[in-house]
MARDOVEX-749448 format. One record per residue (C-alpha): residue number from 1; residue in one letter; x, y, z. Coordinates in nm, 2 decimals. Layout:
N
NUM:A:X:Y:Z
...
END
This chain:
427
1:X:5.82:7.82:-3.45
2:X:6.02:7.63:-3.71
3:X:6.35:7.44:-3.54
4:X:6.64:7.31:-3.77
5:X:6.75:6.98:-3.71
6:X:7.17:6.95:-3.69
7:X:7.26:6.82:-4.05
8:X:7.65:6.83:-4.20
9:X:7.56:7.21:-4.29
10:X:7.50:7.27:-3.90
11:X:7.74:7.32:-3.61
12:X:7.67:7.08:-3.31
13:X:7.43:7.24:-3.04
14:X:7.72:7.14:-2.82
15:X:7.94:7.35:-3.04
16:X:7.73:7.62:-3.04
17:X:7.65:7.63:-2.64
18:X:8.03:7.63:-2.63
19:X:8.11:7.90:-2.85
20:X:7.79:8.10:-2.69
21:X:7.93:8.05:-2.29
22:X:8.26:8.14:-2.40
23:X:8.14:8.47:-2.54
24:X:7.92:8.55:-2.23
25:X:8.26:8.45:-1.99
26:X:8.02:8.16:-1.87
27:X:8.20:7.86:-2.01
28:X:8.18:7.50:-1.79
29:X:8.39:7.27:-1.66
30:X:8.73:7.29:-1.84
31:X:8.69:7.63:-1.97
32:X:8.90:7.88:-1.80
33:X:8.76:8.27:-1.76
34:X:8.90:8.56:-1.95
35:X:9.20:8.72:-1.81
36:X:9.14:9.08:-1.70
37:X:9.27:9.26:-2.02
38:X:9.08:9.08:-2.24
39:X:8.79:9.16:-2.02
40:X:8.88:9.58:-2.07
41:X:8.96:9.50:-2.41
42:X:8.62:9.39:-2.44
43:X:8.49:9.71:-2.28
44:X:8.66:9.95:-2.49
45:X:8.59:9.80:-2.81
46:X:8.21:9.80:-2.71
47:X:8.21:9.42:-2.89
48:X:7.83:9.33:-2.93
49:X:7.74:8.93:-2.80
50:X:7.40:8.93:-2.76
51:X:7.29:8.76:-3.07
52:X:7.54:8.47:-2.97
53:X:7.23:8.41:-2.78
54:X:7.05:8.26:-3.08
55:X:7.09:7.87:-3.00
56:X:6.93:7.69:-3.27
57:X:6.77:7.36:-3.11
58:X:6.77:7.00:-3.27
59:X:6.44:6.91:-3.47
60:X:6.23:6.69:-3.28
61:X:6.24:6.30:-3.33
62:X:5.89:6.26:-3.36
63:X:5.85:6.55:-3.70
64:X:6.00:6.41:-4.05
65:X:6.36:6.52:-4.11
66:X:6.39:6.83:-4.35
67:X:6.50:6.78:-4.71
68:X:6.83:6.90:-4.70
69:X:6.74:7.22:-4.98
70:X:6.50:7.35:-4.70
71:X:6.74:7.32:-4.45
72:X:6.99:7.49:-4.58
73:X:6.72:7.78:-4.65
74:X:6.67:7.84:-4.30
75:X:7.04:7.81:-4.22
76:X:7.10:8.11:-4.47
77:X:6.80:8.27:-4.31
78:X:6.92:8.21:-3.95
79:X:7.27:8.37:-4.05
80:X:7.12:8.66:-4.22
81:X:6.92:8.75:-3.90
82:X:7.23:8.76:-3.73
83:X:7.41:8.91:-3.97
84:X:7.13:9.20:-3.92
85:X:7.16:9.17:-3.53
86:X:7.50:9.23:-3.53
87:X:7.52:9.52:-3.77
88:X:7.27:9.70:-3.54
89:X:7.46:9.61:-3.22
90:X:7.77:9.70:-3.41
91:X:7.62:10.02:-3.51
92:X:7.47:10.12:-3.20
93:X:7.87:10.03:-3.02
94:X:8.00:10.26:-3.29
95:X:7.75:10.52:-3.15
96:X:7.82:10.47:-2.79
97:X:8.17:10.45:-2.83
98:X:8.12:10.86:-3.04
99:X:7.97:10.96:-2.75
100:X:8.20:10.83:-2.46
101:X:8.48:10.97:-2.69
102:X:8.30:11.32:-2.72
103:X:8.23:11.34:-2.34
104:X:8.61:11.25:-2.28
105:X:8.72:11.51:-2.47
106:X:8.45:11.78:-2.32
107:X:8.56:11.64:-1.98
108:X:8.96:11.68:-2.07
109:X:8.88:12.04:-2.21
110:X:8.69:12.14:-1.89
111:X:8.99:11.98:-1.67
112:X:9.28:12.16:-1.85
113:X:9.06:12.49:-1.81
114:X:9.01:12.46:-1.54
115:X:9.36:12.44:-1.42
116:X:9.48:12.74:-1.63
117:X:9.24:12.94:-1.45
118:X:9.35:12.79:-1.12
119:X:9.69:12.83:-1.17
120:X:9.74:13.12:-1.43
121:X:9.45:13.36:-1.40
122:X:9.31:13.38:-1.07
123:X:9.59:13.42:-0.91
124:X:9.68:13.72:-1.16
125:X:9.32:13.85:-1.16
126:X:9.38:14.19:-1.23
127:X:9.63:14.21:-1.49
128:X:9.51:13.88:-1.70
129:X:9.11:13.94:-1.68
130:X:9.08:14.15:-1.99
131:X:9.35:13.97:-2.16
132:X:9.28:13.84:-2.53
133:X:9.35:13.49:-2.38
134:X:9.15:13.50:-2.09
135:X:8.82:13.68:-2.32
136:X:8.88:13.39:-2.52
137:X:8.87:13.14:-2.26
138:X:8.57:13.29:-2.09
139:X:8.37:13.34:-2.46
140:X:8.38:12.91:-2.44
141:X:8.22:12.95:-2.06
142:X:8.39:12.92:-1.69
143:X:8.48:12.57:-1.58
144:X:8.18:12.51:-1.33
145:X:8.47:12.42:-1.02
146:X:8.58:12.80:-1.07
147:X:8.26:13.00:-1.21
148:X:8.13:13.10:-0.85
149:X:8.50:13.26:-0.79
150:X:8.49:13.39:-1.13
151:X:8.11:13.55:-1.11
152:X:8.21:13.72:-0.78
153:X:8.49:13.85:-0.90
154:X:8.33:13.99:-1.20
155:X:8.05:14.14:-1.09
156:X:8.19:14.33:-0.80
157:X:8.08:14.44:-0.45
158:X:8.06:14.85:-0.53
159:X:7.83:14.77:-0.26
160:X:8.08:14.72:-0.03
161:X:7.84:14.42:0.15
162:X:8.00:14.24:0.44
163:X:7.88:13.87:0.56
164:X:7.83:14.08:0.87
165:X:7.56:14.29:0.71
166:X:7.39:13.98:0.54
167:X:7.35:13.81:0.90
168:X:7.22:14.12:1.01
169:X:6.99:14.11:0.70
170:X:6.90:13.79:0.78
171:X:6.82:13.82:1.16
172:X:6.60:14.12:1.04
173:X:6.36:13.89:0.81
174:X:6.39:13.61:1.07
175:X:6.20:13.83:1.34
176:X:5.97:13.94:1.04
177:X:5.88:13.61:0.96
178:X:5.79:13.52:1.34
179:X:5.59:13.79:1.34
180:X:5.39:13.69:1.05
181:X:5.05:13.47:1.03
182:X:5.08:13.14:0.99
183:X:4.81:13.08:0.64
184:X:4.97:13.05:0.36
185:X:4.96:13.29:0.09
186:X:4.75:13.29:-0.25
187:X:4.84:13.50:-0.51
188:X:4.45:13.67:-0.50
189:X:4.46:13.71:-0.13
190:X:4.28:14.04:-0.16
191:X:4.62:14.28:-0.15
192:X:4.77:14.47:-0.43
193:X:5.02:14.39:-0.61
194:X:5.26:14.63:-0.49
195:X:5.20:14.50:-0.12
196:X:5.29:14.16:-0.22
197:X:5.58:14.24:-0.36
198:X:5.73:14.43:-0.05
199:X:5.58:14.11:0.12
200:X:5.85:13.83:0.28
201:X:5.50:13.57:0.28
202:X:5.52:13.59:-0.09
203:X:5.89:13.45:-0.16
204:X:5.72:13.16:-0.02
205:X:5.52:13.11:-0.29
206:X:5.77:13.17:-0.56
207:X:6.03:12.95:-0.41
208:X:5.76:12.70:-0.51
209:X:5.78:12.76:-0.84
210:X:6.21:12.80:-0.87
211:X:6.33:12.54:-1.13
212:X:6.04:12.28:-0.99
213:X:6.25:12.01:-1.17
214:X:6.56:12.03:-0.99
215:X:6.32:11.94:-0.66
216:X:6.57:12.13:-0.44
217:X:6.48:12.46:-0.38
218:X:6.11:12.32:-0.26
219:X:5.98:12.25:0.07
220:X:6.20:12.00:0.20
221:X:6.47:12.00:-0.05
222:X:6.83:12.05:0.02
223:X:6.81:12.43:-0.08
224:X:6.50:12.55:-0.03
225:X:6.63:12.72:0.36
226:X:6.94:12.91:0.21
227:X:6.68:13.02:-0.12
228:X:6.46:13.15:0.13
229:X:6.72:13.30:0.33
230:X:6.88:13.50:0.06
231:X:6.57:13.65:-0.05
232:X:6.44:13.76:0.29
233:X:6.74:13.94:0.37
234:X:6.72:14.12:0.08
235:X:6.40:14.25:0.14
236:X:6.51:14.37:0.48
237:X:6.85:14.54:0.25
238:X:6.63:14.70:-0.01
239:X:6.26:14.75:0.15
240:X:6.28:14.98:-0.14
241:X:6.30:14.80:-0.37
242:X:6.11:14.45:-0.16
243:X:6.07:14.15:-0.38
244:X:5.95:14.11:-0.73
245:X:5.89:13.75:-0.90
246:X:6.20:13.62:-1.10
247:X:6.44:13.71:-0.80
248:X:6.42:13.33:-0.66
249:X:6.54:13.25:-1.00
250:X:6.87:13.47:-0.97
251:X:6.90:13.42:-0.64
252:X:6.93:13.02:-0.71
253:X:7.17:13.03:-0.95
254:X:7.36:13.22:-0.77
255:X:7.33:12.99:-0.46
256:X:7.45:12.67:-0.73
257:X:7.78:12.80:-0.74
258:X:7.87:13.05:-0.45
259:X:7.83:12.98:-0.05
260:X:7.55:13.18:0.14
261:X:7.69:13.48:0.20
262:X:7.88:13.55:-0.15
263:X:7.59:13.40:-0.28
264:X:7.38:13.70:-0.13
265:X:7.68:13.96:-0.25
266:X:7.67:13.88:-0.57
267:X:7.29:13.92:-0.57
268:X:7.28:14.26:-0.46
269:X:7.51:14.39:-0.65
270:X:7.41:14.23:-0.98
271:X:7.04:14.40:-0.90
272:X:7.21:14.71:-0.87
273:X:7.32:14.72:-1.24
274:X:7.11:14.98:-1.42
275:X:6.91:14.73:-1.64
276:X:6.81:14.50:-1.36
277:X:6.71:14.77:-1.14
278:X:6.51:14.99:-1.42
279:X:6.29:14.61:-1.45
280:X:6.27:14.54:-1.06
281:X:6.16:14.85:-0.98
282:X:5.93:14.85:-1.23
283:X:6.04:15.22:-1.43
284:X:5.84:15.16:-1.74
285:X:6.00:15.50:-1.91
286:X:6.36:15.32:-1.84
287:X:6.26:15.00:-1.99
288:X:6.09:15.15:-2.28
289:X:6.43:15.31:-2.36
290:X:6.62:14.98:-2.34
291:X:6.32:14.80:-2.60
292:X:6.39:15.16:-2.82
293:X:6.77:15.06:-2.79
294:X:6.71:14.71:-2.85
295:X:6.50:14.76:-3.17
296:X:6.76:14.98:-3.29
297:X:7.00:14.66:-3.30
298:X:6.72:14.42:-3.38
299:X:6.66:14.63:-3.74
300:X:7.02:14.64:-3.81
301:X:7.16:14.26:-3.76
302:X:6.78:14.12:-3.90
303:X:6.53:14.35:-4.08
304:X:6.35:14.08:-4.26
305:X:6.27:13.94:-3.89
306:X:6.22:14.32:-3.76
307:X:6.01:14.35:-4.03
308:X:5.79:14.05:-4.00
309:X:5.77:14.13:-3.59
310:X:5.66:14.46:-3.67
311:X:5.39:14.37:-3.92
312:X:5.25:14.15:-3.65
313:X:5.26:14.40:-3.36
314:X:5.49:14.18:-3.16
315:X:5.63:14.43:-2.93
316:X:6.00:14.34:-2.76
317:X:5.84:14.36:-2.44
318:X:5.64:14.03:-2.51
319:X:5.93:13.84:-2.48
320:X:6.18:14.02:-2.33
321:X:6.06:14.15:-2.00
322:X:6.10:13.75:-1.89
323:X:6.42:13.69:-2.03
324:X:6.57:13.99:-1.88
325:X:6.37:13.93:-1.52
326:X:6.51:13.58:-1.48
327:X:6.89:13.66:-1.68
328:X:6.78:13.36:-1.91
329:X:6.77:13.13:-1.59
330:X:6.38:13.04:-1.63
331:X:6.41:13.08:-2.02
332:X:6.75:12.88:-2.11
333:X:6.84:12.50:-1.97
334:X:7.02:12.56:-1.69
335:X:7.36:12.48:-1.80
336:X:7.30:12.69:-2.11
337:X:7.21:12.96:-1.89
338:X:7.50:12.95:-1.64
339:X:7.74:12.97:-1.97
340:X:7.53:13.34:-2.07
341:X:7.58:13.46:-1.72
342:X:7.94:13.38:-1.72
343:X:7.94:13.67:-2.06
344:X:7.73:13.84:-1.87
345:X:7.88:13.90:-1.57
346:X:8.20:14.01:-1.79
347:X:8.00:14.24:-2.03
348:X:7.72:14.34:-1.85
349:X:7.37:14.43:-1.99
350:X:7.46:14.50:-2.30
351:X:7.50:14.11:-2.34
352:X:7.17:14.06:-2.26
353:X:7.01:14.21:-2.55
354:X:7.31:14.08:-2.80
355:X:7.18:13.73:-2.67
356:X:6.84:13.80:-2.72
357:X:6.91:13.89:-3.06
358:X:7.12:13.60:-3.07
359:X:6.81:13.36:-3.00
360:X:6.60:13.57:-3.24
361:X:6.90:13.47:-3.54
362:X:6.87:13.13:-3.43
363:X:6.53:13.10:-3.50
364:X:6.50:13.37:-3.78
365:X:6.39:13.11:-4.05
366:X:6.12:12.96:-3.81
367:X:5.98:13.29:-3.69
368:X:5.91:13.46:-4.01
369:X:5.68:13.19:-4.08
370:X:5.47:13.26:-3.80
371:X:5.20:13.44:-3.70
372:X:5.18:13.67:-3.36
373:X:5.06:13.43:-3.17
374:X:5.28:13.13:-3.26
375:X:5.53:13.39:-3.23
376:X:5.47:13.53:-2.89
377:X:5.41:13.13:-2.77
378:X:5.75:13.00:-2.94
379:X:5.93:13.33:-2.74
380:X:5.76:13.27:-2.41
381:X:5.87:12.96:-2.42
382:X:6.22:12.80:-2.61
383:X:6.29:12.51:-2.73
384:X:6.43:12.28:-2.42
385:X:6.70:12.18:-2.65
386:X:6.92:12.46:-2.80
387:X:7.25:12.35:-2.92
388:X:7.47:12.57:-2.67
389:X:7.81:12.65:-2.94
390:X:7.51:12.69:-3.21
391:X:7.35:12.99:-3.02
392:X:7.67:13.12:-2.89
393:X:7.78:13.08:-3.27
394:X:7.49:13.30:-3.35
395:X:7.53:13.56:-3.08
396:X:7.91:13.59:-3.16
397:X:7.76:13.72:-3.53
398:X:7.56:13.98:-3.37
399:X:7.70:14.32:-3.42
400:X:7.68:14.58:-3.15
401:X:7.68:14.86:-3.36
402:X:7.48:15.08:-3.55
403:X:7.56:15.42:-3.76
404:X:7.93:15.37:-3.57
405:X:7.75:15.38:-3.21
406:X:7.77:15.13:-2.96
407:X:7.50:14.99:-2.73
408:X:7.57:15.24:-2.43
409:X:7.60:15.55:-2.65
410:X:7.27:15.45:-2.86
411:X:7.11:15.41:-2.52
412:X:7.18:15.73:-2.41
413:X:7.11:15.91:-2.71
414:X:6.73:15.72:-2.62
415:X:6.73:15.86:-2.28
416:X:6.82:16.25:-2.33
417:X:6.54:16.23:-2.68
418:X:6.31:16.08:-2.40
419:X:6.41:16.33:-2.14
420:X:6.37:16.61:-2.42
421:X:6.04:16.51:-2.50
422:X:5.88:16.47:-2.07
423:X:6.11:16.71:-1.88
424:X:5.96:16.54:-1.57
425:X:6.14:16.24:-1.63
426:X:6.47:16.41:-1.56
427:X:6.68:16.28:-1.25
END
């Protein structure tokens, strides 16, 4: 590679190691270090010094000196590459220094949220909680510190579940499991699918499979007893009802923000909402109602997309049935999630379908291009990045509506037309 020997044009190499260790705070004998506040200046103005690195060496005594035109060319080319160096650097500080200042802000906004519901509304639960000010607050999602006290107090314990009555839940699947053979479990162990359900061995095998990424709800991660736990007892409170895959994923969000026992509270009661029991108990005329419902909403805020699905034969039950299973926990990013359940735990069901339809606006230009099975794959599984104020942006659009009717009266108009029509599905 092509050196430069020092000419009247040049700064000394001495000049330049100088300038270079004072830059880098490694300056020799003589040279004292920065003081601290230049050193936080530094930091905070995200100065870029690396291309101070670029010493340029003296030619060697043995080659012909330059003329003094071509060294003056690679001078101007030596100062351009810098130039270039330090734009980048410059522009990539500039970048940095966006994103520090957008996480500071997020961070300040969570903070001072945080303390209002701390200080203001908890305390005032019952008068303030369907306040204007407090829906507003809780539209832009729950401080994480508080969401567990907020969930819990949202969804209720109509219940009436005691910590007692978990332990004894828990004791009850304890003396199960010891009683159970030691072989794991495979999902085509020879049983139906009905017996596995109702069976503790399988929650074994769907803990596997609970937000693998995390690597704490697994064998041997922090989690993976109190997961285990939770889901057991239940069993042992609704043998009714047993287990059915998607619980684990509920179930560990729920453990994420709540202790053990409020953790298991919160469970029960939220799979004792109508919706959530209709799809864990598998009632296929009750969740046929609630697609019926749905696609009443899904023609009114998007026909072109209603349209296109139903040209295709894309049924709501492709893509729904998981979404609804899991609350958006196995569908969403996590933190995404945890933001639909905090509407959700204020709204209840309903806000399950508006979100659908929310993802289904967000996504309307890309949809209508595909086919059914593009479709059904892009459903099944969403994007791992979805802007999180984009999609609420898009749910907050979604109108609840339709001829003047509101999601629970349109749902029950579906369930007396389907009662009407098979008298034997009357209660």
């Amino acid at each position: 590679p092509w050196q430069i020997k020092p000419v009247s044009l040049l700064k000394s190499d001495n000049c330049i190691v100088r300038e270079y260790e004072s830059k880098t705070s490694r300056a020799g004998p003589g040279h004292s270090p920065p003081s601290p506040r230049q050193s936080v200046r530094k930091n905070l103005d995200f100065e870029p010094n690396s291309t101070t690195a670029l010493i340029l060496e003296a030619r060697p005594a043995n080659l012909p000196a330059k003329p003094a035109e071509e060294a003056q060319k690679h001078r101007q080319q030596y100062e351009e590459m810098v130039a270039q160096a330090k734009k980048r650097e410059l522009k990539e500080a500039q970048k940095r220094r966006k994103q520090l200042e957008l996480r500071c802000k997020v961070e300040e906004s969570i903070g001072n949220a945080a303390q209002t519901w701390n200080q203001e509304i908890l305390p005032n639960w019952s008068t303030m909680c369907n306040s204007r000010r407090v829906r507003d607050l809780w539209w832009q999602g729950v401080p994480p510190s508080v969401r567990g006290k907020v969930w819990s107090l949202a969804v209720g314990n109509e219940l009436n579940i005691t910590h007692e009555l978990y332990n004894i839940c828990l004791a009850r699947a304890r003396d199960k499991w010891k009683s159970m053979p030691t072989e794991p479990v495979t999902e085509d162990a020879g049983s139906s699918l009905a017996d596995r359900e109702d069976s503790l061995e399988l929650i074994k095998l769907d803990i596997s499979r609970t937000f693998p990424h995390l690597c704490i709800f697994q064998q041997g991660g922090p989690y993976y007893d109190v997961l285990h736990s939770i889901l057991g007892a239940y069993t042992c409170y609704r043998p009714d009802v047993g287990y059915v895959q998607g619980m684990s994923f509920i179930a560990a969000v729920l453990i994420l923000n709540l202790d053990t026992a409020d953790a298991f509270i919160a469970f029960a009661n939220l799979l004792n909402k109508p919706c959530q029991m209709a799809f864990f108990r598998v009632d296929h005329s009750l969740m046929l109602t609630y697609f019926a419902a749905f696609e009443v909403f899904f023609d009114e805020n998007l026909p072109k997309l209603f349209a296109h699905f139903k040209e295709n034969n894309l049924t709501p039950d492709i893509y729904l049935i998981d979404w609804i299973f899991t609350l958006y926990s196995k569908s969403l990013p996590l933190d995404l999630a945890c933001r639909v359940w905090d509407v959700f735990c204020r709204d209840g069901d309903e806000f399950l379908f508006r979100v659908a339809l929310g993802i289904l606006r967000l996504y309307e230009d890309v949809l209508t291009r595909m086919d059914f099975i593009h479709n059904a794959q892009f459903l099944t599984r969403l994007p791992d990045h979805i802007p999180p104020d984009q999609l609420f942006s898009h749910i907050h659009a979604v109108h609840m509506t339709s001829k003047n009717r509101k999601w629970a009266q349109v749902l029950q108009a579906l369930q007396k037309e389907q009662e009407r029509i098979s008298p034997v599905l009357k209660r």
